[in-house]
N, C-alpha and C positions, 0 to 999 in steps of 0.2 A: 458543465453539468450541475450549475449551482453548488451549494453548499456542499461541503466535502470534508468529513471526517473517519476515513477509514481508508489506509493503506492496502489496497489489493495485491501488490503484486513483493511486498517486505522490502520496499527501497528505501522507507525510511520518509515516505513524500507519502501524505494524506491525498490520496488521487480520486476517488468515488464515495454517493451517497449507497450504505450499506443496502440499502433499497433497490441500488439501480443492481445491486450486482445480486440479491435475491432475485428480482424479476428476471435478468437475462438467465440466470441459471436455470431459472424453469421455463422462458417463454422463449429461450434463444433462436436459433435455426431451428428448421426443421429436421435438419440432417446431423448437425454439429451443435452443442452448446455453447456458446457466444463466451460466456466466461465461465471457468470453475478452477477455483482453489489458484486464484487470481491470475490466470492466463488465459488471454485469450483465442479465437478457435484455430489460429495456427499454431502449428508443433513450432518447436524451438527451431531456429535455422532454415525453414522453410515456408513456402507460400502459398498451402492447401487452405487456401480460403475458399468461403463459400461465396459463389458471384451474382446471387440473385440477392444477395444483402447487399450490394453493390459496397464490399469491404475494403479500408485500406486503412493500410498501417500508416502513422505519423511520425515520421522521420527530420530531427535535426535541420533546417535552412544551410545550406553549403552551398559553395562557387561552382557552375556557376548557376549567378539570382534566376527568380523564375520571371518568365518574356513572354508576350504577345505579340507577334509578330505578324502585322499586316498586309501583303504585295500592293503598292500604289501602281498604276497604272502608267505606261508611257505617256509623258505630256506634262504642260505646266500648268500644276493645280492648285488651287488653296484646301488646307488639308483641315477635315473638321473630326471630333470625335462624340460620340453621343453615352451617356451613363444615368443608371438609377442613382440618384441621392443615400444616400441615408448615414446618421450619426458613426457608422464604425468605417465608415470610408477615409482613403487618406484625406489632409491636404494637401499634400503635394507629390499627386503620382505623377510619373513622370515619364511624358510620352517622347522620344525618341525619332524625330523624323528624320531620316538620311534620301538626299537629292544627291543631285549634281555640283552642288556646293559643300563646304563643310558639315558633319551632322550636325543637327541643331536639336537640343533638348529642353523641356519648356514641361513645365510645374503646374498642374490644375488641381484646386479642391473639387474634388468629388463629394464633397458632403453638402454644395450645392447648385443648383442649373442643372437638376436631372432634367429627363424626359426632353430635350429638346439640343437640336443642335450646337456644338460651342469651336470656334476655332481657334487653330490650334497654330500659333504663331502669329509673325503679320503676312508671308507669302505674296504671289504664287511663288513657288515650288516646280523646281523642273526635274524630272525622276525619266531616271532610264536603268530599270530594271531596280527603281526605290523600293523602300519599304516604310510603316509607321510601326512602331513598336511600343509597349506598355512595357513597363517590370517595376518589382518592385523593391529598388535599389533605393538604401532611404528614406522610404514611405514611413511615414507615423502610423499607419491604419491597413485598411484593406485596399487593394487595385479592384479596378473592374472593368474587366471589359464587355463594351459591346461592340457597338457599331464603327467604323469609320466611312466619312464621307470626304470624296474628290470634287469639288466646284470647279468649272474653269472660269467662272467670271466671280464668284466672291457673293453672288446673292444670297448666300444662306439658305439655297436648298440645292445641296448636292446632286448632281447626273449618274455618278455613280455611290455605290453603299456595298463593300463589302463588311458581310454582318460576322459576329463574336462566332457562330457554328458554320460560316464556310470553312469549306474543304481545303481551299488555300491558306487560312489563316493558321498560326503554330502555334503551341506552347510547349515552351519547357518550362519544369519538367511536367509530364503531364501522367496524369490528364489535371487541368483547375477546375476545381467543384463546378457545380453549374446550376441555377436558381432559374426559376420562373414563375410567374400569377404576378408582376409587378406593372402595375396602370404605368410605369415611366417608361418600359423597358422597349427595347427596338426590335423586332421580331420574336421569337419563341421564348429566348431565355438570355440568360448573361451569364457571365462567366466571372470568377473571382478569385482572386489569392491574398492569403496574408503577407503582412509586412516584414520584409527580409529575416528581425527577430521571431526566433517562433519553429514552428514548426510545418511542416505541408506532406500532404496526402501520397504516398508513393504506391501503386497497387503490385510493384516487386519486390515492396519492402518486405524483410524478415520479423518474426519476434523478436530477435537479440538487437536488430538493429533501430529498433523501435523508440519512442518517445511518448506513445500512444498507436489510439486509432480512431478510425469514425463508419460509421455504420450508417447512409443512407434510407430510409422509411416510405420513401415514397414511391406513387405509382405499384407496380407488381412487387414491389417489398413487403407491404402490406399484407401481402397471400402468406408469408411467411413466419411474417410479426406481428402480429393485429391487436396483439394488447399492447406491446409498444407503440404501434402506430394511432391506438387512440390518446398518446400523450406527446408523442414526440414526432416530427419532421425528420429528423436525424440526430444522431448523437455522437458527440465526440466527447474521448477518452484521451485525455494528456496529464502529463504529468515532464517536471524539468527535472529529466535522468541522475539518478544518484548513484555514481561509479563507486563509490566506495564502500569498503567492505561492512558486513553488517554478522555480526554475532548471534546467528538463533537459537543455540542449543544450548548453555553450558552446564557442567554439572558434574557432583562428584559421586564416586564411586566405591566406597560404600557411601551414602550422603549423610550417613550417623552414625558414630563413632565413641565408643565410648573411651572416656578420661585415660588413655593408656600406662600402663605401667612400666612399657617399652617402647619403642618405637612399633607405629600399626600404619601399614601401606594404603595408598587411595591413588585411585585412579583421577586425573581432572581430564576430562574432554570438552571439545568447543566443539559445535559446526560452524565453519564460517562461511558464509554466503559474498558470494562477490561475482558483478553482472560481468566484467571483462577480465576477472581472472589473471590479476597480476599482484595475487596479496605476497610482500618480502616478507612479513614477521608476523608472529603472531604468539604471545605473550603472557606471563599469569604471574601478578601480585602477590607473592607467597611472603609476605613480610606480615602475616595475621599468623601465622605458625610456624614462619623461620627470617627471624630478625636478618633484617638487611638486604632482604632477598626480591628486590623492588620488581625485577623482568626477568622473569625464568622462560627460557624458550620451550614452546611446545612444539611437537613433528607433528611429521602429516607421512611421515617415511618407512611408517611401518619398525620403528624403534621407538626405546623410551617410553613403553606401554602401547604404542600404538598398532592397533589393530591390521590395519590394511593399508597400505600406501596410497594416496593422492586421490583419497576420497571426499577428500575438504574436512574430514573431523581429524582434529588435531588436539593430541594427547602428551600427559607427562605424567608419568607414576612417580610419586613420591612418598615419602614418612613422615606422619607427626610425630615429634618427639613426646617426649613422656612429661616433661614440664609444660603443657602449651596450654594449659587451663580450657574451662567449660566455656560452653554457650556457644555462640554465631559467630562464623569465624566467615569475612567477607574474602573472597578471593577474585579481582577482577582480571578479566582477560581483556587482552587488547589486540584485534588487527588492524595492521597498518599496510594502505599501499599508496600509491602518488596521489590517490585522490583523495585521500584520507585514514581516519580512524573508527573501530566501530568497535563499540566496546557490549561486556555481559559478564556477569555478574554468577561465579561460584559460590555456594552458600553450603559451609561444610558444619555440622552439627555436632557437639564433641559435649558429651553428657559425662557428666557423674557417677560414681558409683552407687548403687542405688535408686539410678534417674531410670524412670522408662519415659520414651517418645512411641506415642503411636498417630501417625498420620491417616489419612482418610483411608486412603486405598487396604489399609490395615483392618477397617473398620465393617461390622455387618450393618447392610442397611436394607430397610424395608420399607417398600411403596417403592412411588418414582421417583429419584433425586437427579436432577440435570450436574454435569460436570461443567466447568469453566475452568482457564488457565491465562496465567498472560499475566496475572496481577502480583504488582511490587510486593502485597503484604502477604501474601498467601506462602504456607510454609509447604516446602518441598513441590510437588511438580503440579498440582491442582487442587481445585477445593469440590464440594458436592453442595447443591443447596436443594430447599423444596420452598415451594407456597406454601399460604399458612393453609394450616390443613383441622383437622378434628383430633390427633394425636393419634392416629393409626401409624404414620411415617414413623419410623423413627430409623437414628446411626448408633451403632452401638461402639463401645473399644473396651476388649477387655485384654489385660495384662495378664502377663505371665506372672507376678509375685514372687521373686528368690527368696524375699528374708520379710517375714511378718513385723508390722509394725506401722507407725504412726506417717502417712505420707501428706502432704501440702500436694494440693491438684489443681493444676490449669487446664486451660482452653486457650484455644488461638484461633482464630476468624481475620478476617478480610472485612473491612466494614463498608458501608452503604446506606443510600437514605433508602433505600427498599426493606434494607435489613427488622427483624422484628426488636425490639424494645424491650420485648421479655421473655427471651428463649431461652426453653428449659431446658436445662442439664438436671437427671435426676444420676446420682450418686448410689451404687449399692456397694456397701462395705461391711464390715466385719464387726458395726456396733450391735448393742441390745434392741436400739429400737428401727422403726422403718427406715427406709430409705429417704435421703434427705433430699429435698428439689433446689435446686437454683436460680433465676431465673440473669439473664444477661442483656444489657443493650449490644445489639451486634450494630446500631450506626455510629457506633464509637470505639475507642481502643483498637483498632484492626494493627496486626501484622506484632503482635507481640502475645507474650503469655500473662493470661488474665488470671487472678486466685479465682479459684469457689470455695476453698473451703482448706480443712485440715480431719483427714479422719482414720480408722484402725482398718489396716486391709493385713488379712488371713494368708499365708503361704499361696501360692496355686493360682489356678483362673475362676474362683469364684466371686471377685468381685469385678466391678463393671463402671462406666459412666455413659449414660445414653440420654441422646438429644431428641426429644421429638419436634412433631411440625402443629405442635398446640399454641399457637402465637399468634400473633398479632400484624406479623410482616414476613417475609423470608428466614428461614433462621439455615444456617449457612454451617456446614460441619466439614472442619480442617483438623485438626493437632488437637491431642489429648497429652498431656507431663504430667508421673507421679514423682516427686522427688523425697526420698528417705528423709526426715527429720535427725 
């Protein structure tokens, strides 16, 4: 599918352009949506595909190879075979003649001496009840089959020609794709499979047991697809299966925690995601808030904090102690199973006395702000941004204030070259005069706390810090910190 940067289905394997999987989403079937929320239109474990998309799933190469298999005729013949050319064919498919003598197997490049007859051995050949066969045991490239022809004198224009879509001819496994409109080709169409590495087309294959798939375009497909069918012929979806577990969710619970003066409990949960479901362990780094304590096991069993048994989120309630100091405290979890490790990132928050955090979702906002999530630098679970605008938008955070007095105040942003260069945070506090403006590069500094300033905030929620969208770029609003002087 060309260039590919965007994981569909969270294996961890950059599989589709984010385009192709917008247009199936809205151009899909008629009946089914071809992909959403990166699966495609069978359910899991089963083979409700739609067959006017002439769909199938792409399953693993396994024993035994895939065969063409051709009946020769009673008699003694020289045996020829006939193929389109072209660059992704193998050199050396390998056609299989079995006679009356030992079988004999014998290596042709197919990438040239299309369109015309090529024989296949030196012969004749005596067959009683033979057969010629194609597979592609081996191959560097693609097999193809078409035609085979039976000489009995060796002229180079066969008597008999059983073609690639006689009824007699076999494949397993089948069905192999099948092409046609080519000037070389010997009857309607040809027929083809990739080389033993790889993958091929199974139409009983499941989702789970998948690698991909490919979707068909032509002829009455078209009725169904027609804006895909003005870019594409057919399209395949592969990707090289990643069994091992993947980390989607982790996090803690309260996620901010202030400096305790005793020990204060938190919840850690993971989801862990895993395609064959054989994860042994699964793990959390708790040596950022209890020395030495490298792999604390987490359940999945309904103890230990854990909610519900063997739903894949797995849990461990613990305490930070009362010595564990401020700031970002990183907690990584790890599952492990045969086929690897997938690791995610707890990020537990442990403030000051005197500290407020308030994060976005904390925050009023006014206009439209689009949400996003996914990013290293972004504090707690998302950020909210807007276009530059005329200063109508704006995010507002305003604290609760315990104790009047002098605070030092940041920002935290996520940066980017879209970001604006001078995004206002105006300041209302507790001094004589107006309200004080800031302005920020947000395509620098991301994923930490930035100063604006130092000023006098009053007991109560009457003071504020509010970001509009009067800039010059994107301006992006995550995490607001007042820390007591």
């Amino acid at each position: 599918m060309g260039y590919v940067h965007f994981d569909s289905d969270w294996d961890g394997v950059k599989d589709s352009r984010e385009s192709c999987i917008a247009c199936h989403n809205v151009h899909g079937s008629s009946y089914k949506t071809m992909i959403r929320d990166g699966k495609l239109i069978s359910s899991y474990g089963t083979t409700d595909k739609e067959p006017a998309l002439d769909f199938a799933y792409l399953v693993e190469t396994s024993n035994p190879l895939a065969r063409a298999t051709w009946p020769a005729p009673d008699g003694t013949y020289y045996v020829y075979a006939w193929w389109t050319k072209w660059s992704n064919r193998a050199t050396n498919a390998p056609y299989t003649i079995k006679h009356c003598g030992p079988p004999e197997t014998l290596e042709v490049n197919q990438q040239i001496n299309g369109g015309q007859w090529n024989r296949l051995g030196t012969g004749p050949y005596t067959f009683v009840n033979g057969t010629v066969a194609l597979s592609n045991e081996g191959a560097d490239g693609w097999v193809l089959a078409d035609a085979i022809g039976f000489d009995s004198n060796g002229d180079g224009n066969p008597e008999l020609v059983v073609d690639n879509d006689d009824s007699s001819v076999t494949y397993s496994p089948e069905p192999w794709p099948s092409h046609s409109g080519s000037p070389e080709q010997y009857g309607d169409d040809v027929q083809y499979y990739v080389e033993q590495e790889g993958v091929f087309m199974d139409p009983d294959a499941t989702l789970e047991e998948s690698g991909g798939a490919r979707m068909d375009l032509a002829g009455g497909s078209i009725y169904h697809n027609g804006v895909c069918g003005a870019c594409h012929t057919g399209i395949s979806w592969e990707r090289t299966p990643y069994l091992g577990p993947k980390v989607i969710d982790a996090r803690s619970d309260p996620e901010t925690i202030a400096a305790p003066d005793g020990e204060t409990n938190v919840l850690l949960t993971a989801f862990v995601f895993d395609h064959n479901d054989n994860v042994y362990s699964v793990t959390v780094d708790l040596s950022a808030i209890e020395e030495g304590n490298l792999a604390q096991t987490m359940y999945d069993d309904g103890t230990n904090g854990d909610l519900t048994a063997d739903d894949n989120i797995y849990s461990f309630e613990t305490t930070v102690p009362a010595d564990v100091g401020s700031g970002s405290k990183s907690l990584m979890v790890t599952a492990t199973d045969p086929d690897g490790d997938g690791k995610g990132e707890i990020v537990l928050q442990v403030t000051l006395p005197g500290e407020i955090i308030m994060d976005d979702p904390e925050a009023t906002f006014v206009g439209t702000w689009l949400t996003h999530s996914g990013s290293p630098q972004q504090y707690g679970d998302n950020v909210r941004y807007k276009a530059a605008g005329d200063g109508t938008s704006t995010a507002t955070w305003r604290p609760d204030i315990t104790e009047h007095g002098d605070y030092d105040v940041y920002a935290w942003w996520t940066e980017w070259s879209t970001r604006a260069t001078d995004a206002p945070y105006t300041i209302y506090h507790n001094g004589t005069g107006s309200p004080a403006e800031v302005r920020k590069d947000q395509t620098v500094d991301g994923g930490q706390w930035n100063y604006l300033g130092t000023w006098n905030f009053a007991a109560g929620t009457s003071g504020c810090v509010m970001l509009s969208d009067d800039a010059n770029g994107e301006v992006l609003a995550d995490a607001i910190k007042w820390e007591l002087e």
